[in-house]
LUMSE-776379 format. One line per 8 residues: number of its first residue (from 1); their letters; for each residue x negated, y negated, z of C-alpha. Coordinates in Angstrom, 3 decimals, always signed. Example, Ala and Ser with C-alpha at 12.3 -4.5 7.8 and 13.67 -1.06 7.14 Angstrom:
// LUMSE-776379
1	AS	-12.300/+4.500/+7.800 ~ -13.670/+1.060/+7.140;
//
This chain:
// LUMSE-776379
1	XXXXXXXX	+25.498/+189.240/+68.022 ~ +27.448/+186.692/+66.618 ~ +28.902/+185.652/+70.328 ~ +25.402/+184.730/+71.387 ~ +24.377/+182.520/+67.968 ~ +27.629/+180.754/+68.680 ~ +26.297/+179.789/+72.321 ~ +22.747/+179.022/+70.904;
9	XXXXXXXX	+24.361/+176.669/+68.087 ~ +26.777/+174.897/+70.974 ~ +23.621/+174.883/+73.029 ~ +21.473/+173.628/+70.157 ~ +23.950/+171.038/+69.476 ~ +24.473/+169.687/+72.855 ~ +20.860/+169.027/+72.765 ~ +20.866/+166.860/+69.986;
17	XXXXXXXX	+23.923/+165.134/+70.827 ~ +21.924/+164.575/+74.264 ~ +18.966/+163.012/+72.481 ~ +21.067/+161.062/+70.025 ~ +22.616/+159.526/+73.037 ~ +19.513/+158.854/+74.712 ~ +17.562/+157.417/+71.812 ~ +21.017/+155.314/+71.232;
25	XXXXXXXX	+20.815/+154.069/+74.899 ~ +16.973/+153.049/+74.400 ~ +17.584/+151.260/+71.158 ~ +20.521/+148.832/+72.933 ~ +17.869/+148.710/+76.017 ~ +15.312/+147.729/+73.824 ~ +17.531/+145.621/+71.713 ~ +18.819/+143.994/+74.577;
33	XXXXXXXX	+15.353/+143.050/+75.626 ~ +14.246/+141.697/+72.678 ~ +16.972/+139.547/+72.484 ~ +16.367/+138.303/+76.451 ~ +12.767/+138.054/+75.750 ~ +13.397/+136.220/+72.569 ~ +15.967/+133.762/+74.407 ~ +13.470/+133.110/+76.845;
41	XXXXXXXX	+10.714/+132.689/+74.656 ~ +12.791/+129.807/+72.993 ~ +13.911/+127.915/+76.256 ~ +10.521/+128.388/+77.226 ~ +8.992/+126.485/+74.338 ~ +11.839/+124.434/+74.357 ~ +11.406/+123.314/+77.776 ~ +7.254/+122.426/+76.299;
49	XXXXXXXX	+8.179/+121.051/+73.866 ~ +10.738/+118.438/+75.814 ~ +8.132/+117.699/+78.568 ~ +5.456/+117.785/+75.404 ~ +7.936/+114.653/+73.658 ~ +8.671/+113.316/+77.399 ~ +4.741/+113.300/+78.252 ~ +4.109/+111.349/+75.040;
57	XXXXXXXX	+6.571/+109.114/+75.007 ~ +5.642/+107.831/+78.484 ~ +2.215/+107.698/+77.212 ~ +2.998/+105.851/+74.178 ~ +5.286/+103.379/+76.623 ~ +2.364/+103.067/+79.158 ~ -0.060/+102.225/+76.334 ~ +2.023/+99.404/+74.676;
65	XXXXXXXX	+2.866/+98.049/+78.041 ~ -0.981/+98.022/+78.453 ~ -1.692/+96.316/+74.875 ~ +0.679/+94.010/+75.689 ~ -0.247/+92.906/+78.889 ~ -3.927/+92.333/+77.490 ~ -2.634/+90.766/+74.536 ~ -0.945/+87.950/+76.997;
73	XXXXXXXX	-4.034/+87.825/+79.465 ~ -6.453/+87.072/+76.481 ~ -4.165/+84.373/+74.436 ~ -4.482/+82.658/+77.952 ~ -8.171/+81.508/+77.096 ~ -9.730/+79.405/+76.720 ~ -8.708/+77.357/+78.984 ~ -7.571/+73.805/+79.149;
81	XXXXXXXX	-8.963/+70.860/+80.889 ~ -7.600/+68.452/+82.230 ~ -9.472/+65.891/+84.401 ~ -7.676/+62.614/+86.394 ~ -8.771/+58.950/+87.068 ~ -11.679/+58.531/+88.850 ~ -10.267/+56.134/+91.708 ~ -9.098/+59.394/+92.336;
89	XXXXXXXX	-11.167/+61.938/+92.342 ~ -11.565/+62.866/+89.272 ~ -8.992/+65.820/+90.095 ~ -10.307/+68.650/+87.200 ~ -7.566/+71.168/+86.325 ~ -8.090/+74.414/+84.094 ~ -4.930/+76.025/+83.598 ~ -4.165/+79.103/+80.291;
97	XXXXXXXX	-3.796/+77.566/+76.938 ~ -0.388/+78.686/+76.577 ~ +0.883/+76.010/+79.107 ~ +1.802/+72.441/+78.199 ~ +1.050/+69.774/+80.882 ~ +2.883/+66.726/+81.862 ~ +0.683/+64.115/+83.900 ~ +1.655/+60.881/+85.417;
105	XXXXXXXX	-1.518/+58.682/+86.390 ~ +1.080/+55.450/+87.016 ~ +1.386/+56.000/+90.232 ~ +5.122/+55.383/+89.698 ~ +6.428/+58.523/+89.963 ~ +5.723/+59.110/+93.748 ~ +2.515/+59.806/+93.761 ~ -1.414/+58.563/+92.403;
113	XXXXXXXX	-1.306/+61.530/+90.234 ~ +1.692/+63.370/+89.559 ~ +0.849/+66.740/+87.377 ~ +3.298/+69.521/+85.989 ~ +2.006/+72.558/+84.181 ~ +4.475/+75.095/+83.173 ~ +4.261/+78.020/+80.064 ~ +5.294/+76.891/+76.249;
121	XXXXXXXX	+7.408/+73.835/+77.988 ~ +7.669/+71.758/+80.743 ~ +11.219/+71.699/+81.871 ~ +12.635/+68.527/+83.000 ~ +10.618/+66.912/+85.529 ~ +13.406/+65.177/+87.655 ~ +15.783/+67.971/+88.342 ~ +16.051/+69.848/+91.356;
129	XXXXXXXX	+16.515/+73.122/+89.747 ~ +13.127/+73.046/+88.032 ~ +10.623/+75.421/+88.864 ~ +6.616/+74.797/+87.520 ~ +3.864/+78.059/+87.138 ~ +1.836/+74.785/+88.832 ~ +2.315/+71.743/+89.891 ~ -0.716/+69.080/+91.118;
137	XXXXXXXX	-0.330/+66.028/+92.891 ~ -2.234/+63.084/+95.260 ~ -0.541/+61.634/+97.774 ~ -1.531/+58.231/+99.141 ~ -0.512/+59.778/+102.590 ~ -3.566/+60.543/+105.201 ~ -4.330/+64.541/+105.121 ~ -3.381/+64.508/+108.787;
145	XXXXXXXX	+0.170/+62.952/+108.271 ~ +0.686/+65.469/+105.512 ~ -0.147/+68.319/+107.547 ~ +2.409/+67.828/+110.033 ~ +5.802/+69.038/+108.102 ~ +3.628/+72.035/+107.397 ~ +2.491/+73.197/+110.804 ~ +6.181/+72.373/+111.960;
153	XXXXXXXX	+7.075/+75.154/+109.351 ~ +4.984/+77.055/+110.518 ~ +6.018/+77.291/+113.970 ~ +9.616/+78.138/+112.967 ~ +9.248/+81.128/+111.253 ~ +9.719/+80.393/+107.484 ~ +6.473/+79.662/+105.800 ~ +2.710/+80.380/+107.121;
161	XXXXXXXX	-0.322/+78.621/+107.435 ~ -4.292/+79.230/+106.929 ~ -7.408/+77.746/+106.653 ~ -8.453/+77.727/+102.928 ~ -11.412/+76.126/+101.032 ~ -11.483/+75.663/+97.289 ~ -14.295/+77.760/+95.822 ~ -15.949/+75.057/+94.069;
169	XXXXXXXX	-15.838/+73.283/+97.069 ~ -16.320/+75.332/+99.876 ~ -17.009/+72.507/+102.394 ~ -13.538/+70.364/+102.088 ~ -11.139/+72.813/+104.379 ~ -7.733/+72.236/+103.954 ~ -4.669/+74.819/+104.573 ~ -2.744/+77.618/+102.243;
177	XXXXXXXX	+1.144/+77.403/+102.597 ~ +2.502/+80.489/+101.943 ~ +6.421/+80.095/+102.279 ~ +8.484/+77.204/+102.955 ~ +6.349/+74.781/+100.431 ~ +9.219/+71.787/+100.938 ~ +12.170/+70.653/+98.654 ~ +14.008/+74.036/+99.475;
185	XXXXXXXX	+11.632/+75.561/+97.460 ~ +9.476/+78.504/+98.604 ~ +5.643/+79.488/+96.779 ~ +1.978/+79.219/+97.380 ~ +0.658/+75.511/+98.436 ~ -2.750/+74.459/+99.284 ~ -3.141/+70.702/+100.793 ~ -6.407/+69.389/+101.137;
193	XXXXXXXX	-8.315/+65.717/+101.762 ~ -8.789/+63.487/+99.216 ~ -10.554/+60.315/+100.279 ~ -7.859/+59.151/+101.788 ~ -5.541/+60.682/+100.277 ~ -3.615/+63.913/+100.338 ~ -3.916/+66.662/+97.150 ~ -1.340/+69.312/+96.878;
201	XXXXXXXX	-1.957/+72.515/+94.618 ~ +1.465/+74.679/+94.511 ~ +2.893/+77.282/+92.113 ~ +7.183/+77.223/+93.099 ~ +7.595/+80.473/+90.178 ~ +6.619/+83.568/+91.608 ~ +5.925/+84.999/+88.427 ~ +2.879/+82.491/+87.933;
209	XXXXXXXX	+1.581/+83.525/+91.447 ~ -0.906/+85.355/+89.809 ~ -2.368/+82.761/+87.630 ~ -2.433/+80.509/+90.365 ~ -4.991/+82.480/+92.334 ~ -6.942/+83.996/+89.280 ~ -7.180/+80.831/+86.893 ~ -6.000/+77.593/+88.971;
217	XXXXXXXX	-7.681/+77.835/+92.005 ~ -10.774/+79.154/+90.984 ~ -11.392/+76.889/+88.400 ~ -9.933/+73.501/+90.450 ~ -12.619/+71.291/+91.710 ~ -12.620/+67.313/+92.594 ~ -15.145/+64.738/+93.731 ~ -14.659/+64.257/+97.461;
//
């Protein structure tokens, strides 16, 4: 009798030990997968949470860049006018508040009308370096003469040539000078007839380009 309780009592024990071991095993297992699913949970949101901030602050960026960028178009208006002798033409220039002009009507400072328009200051007229958002100016040179340096340009590769008409005054054709604009200088020119004259329109700061053809041009009219 006492032979067989001591095999029961082994028996009953390795059972127990058996399901000690087992519920041990599946309490690490389960511990362990807390702990993964926890870690994961946390990169997880941490990752959201970066492309969350990332998201935003890109927004944010985009928005001020926005603001801004209105801000500057509307302190442009209204715009100034500015309108030359009538022996010649009457030239009528409306260029963004925020520029300052310097005009020269002598006729001294080669040519009729010798216009610079550039943003808060006009830099120094006379030096070579200088670069204007606009610059205006009659000629007393036939248009034909003038056209000639252009369409030599032209044919060499380093500046191109088009019909354009101002659109206040769709009937006097001239050219656009996209390029080579003369003076080792490079920008948007349009040269049209003035009575006898010659009128030059040109922007030499590629920044201004823009201006030029949404405020200048539009707005630029003469009498014929």
């Amino acid at each position: 009798m006492s032979g067989m309780d001591s095999s029961a009592d082994s028996g009953g024990s390795s059972a127990v030990v058996s399901v000690l071991v087992l519920e041990t095993l599946l309490l690490v297992v389960l511990v362990v997968f807390g702990l993964w699913a926890y870690s994961s949970r946390q990169h997880y949101k941490n990752n959201v949470d970066q492309q969350i901030s990332t998201a935003v602050s890109a927004a944010v960026l985009k928005t001020q860049a926005t603001d801004a960028n209105n801000y500057a178009q509307q302190s442009k208006s209204p715009l100034v006018t500015y309108v030359g002798p009538q022996a010649y033409g009457s030239i009528t220039v409306q260029y963004p508040k925020t520029w300052s002009a310097y005009v020269d009507q002598t006729g001294e400072g080669g040519g009729l009308v010798n216009g610079f328009f550039n943003p808060g200051f006009v830099p120094a007229i006379e030096a070579e370096t200088s670069v204007f958002a606009l610059r205006v100016e009659v000629l007393q040179q036939p248009y034909n003469q003038s056209l000639a340096q252009f369409n030599s340009d032209a044919m060499n590769g380093t500046g191109t040539v088009a019909a354009y008409a101002l659109p206040k005054l769709p009937n006097v054709v001239g050219i656009e000078v996209k390029g080579n604009i003369g003076n080792e200088q490079t920008g948007i020119m349009v040269v049209l007839p003035l009575r006898n004259n010659t009128l030059e329109i040109w922007t030499s700061a590629p920044q201004y380009e823009s201006d030029f053809n949404t405020y200048i041009l539009p707005n630029f009219s003469f009498s014929p």
